[in-house]
N, C-alpha and C positions, 0 to 999 in steps of 0.2 A: 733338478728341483728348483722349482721358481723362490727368491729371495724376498721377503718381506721388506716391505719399502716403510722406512721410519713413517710417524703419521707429519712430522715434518717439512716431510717433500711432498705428500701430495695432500695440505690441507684441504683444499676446499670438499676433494670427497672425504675426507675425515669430517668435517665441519656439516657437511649435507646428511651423514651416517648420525651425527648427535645431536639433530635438529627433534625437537618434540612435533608430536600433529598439527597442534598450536601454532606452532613456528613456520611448518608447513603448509598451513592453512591459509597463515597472514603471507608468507613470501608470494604464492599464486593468484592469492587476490589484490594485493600490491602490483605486481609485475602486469596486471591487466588497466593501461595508464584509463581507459576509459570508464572501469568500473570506478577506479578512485576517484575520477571526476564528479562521476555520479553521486558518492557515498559525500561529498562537496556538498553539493547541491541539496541533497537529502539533511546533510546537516543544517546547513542553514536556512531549509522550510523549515523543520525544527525548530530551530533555535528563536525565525521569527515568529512563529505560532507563537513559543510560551512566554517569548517575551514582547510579544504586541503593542501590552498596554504602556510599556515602558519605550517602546522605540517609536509609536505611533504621532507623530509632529502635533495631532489636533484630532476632535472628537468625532470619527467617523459619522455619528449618528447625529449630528447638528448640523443642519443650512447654514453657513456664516451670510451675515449682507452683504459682507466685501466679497463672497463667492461668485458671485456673477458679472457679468458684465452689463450695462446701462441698459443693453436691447435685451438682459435675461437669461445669454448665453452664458455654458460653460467658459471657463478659466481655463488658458493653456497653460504647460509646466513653464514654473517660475524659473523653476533647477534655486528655488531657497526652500532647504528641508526642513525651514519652521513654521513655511507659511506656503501652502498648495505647491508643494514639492512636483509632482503630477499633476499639478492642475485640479481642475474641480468636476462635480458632476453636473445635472440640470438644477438641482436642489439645492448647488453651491456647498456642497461636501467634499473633504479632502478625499481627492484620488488614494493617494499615499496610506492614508489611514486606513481606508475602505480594502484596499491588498492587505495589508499586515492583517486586518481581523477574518478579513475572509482565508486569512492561512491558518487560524486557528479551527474553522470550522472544515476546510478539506482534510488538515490535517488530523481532526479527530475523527470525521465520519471514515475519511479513506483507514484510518488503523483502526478503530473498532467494528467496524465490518466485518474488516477481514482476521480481526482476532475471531467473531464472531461466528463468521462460517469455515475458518480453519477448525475450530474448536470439536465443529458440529458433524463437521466431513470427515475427520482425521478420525471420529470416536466412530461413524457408521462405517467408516471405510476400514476402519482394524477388526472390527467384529465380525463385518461381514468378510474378509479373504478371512478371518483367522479360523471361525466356527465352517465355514462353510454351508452346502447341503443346502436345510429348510432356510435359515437365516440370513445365507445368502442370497437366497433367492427373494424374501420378502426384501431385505433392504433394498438390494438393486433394482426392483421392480420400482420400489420407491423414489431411488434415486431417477431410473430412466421417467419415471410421472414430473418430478420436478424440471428436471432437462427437456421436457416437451415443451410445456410452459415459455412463451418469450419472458425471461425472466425484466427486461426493462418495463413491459405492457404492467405483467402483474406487481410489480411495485410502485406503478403511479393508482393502479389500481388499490390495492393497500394503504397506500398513503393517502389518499382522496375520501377513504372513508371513515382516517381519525377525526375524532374529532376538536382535540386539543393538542396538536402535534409540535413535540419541541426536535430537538439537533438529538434527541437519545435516538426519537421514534422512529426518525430518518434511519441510522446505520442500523440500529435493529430489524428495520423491513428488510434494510437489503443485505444483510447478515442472515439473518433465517432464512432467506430467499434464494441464496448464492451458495452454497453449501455442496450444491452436487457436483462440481468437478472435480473438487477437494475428495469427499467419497471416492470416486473411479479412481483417482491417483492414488491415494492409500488404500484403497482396497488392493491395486495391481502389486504396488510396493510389498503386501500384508503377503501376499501370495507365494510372493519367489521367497520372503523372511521366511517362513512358517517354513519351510523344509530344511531350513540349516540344522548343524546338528547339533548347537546348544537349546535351539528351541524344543529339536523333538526330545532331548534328553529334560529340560525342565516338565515337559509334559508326560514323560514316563515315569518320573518320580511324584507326579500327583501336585504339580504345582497350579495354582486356582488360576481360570482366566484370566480374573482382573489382573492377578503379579504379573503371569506370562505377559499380556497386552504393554504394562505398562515398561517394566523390568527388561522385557527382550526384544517385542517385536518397534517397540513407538522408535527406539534409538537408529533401530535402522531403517526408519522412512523417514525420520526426520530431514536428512536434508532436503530433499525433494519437495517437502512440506514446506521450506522455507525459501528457497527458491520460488516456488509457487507463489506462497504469500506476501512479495515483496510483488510482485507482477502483479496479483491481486490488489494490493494497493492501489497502484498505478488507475489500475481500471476502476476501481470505487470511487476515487477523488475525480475522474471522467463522470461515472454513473453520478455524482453527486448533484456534479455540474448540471450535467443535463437536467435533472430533475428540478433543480434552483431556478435553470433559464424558461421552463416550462412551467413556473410557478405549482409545481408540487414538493416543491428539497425543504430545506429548514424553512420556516415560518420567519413573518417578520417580527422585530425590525431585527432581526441578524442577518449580517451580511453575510454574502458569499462571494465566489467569483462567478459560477453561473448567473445568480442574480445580479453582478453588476454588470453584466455582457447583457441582458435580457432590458433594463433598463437606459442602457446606452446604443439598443438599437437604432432606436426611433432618432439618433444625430448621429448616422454612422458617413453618415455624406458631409456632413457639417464639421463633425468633431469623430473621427473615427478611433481617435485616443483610448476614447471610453471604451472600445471594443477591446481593442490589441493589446491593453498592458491588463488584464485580466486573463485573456487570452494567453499570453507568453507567460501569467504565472502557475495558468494549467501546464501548457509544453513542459516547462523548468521541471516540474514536482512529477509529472508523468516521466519525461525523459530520467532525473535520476532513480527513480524506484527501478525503471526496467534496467537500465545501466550496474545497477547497483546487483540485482538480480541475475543477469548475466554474469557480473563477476561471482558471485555465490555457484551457480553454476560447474563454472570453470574451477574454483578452491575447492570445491568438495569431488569434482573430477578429477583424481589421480596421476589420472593419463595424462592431464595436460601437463606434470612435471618431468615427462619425459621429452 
């Protein structure tokens, strides 16, 4: 008869046996040094969005005189972070400034977006695996109509025909527009849910859609949902960009970083500044949302703690 061994000697599987999911969650998304890099990165877009107005050296939206040089030119970086930190633009505006506010506008359109069309995916894609039959068949007809659509075409489309377009109208176009991958993913998710047997048992005892939907089947697509929508980020503060650089994204005078790429073309030979640090603060915010998402991933992956 094998001996039970005190929990003494062998704590760390004693220790791994009285870890909460919680704990288990954090230890595999810790252990992945790249996601934590990421979740870095993702903090301090954050952090400089909401506090812009407070870290910003000088007034984005004002030409200084001292901004330019004698012949008109941009200002190179000083490297003094009270006075054209980055240098200036053609209009003798702070570089420095013009990033920090323009993270406030990636960073709102990219997360209201995609709250926006997870919202809208997540509710047609539980209804449609959960009912089945007719309903499923209309919504996914609907979903594969929006998925035909070049979903970039039709929201500069959309956007070209407001007529007073602020920073909401932007992520609402492409929030109501973006919705259908979200749909196929929870829908697939809805599909393997709905045969477990606490599902088929709430539904034998006469429990209402809405509960089932919300109560049984959303908990268990959720991860994949969140996953998703960290990726989804990513790609919206891209889709932003592009739309800002092709003068259809936010309106002026708000900054962005497409729009400061799209305005510092015309000196990219002269001053190529204006390009690249705009540029490198798309990479930064894309690189940690996907990074960040990978490690989501991998924590809500089981396996990988094997």
């Amino acid at each position: 008869m094998a001996l039970s061994v005190p929990h003494e000697q062998q704590p760390e599987a004693y220790l791994e046996r009285m870890r909460t999911p919680g704990q288990m969650f954090v230890r595999r998304f810790v252990r992945n040094r790249l996601a934590v890099f990421g979740l870095v990165l993702v903090v301090i877009m954050v952090a400089a969005a909401v506090f812009a107005p407070h870290l910003a050296p000088m007034n984005p939206y004002i030409g200084y005189s001292d901004g330019t040089t004698a012949q008109g030119l941009p200002l190179p970086p000083t490297w003094n972070w009270h006075h054209f930190f980055l240098g200036t633009d053609a209009n003798g505006r702070d570089v420095m400034s013009q990033l920090l506010y323009g993270t406030q506008v990636s960073m709102e359109v990219g997360v209201m977006a995609t709250l926006i069309s997870i919202v809208i995916g997540t509710f047609i894609g539980l209804v449609s695996g959960y009912l089945g039959g007719f309903w499923d068949n209309i919504l996914m007809r609907l979903t594969d109509l929006m998925l035909a659509f070049p979903v970039f075409l039709f929201i500069i489309l959309v956007r070209s025909l407001m007529t007073n377009p602020t920073v909401a109208t932007v992520y609402l176009a492409i929030g109501v527009l973006s919705w259908a991958p979200t749909a196929r993913l929870a829908r697939g998710q809805a599909l393997a849910a709905r045969k477990l047997d606490y599902v088929e048992a709430a539904r034998s005892v006469g429990t209402g859609v809405p509960r089932t939907l919300w109560r049984h089947l959303l908990p268990n697509i959720i991860s994949p949902v969140l996953v998703y929508s960290t990726l989804s980020i990513a790609s919206n503060i891209v889709l932003e960009s592009a739309l800002s650089f092709l003068g259809v994204g936010v309106p002026d005078p708000t900054i962005s970083w497409g729009k400061m790429i799209n305005l510092g073309l015309s000196w990219y030979q002269t001053d190529p500044l204006l390009i690249i640090w705009p540029g490198i603060a798309i990479a930064l915010a894309t690189l940690g949302f996907n990074l960040v998402g990978d490690g989501l991933n991998d924590a809500f992956n089981v396996r990988s703690d094997s």
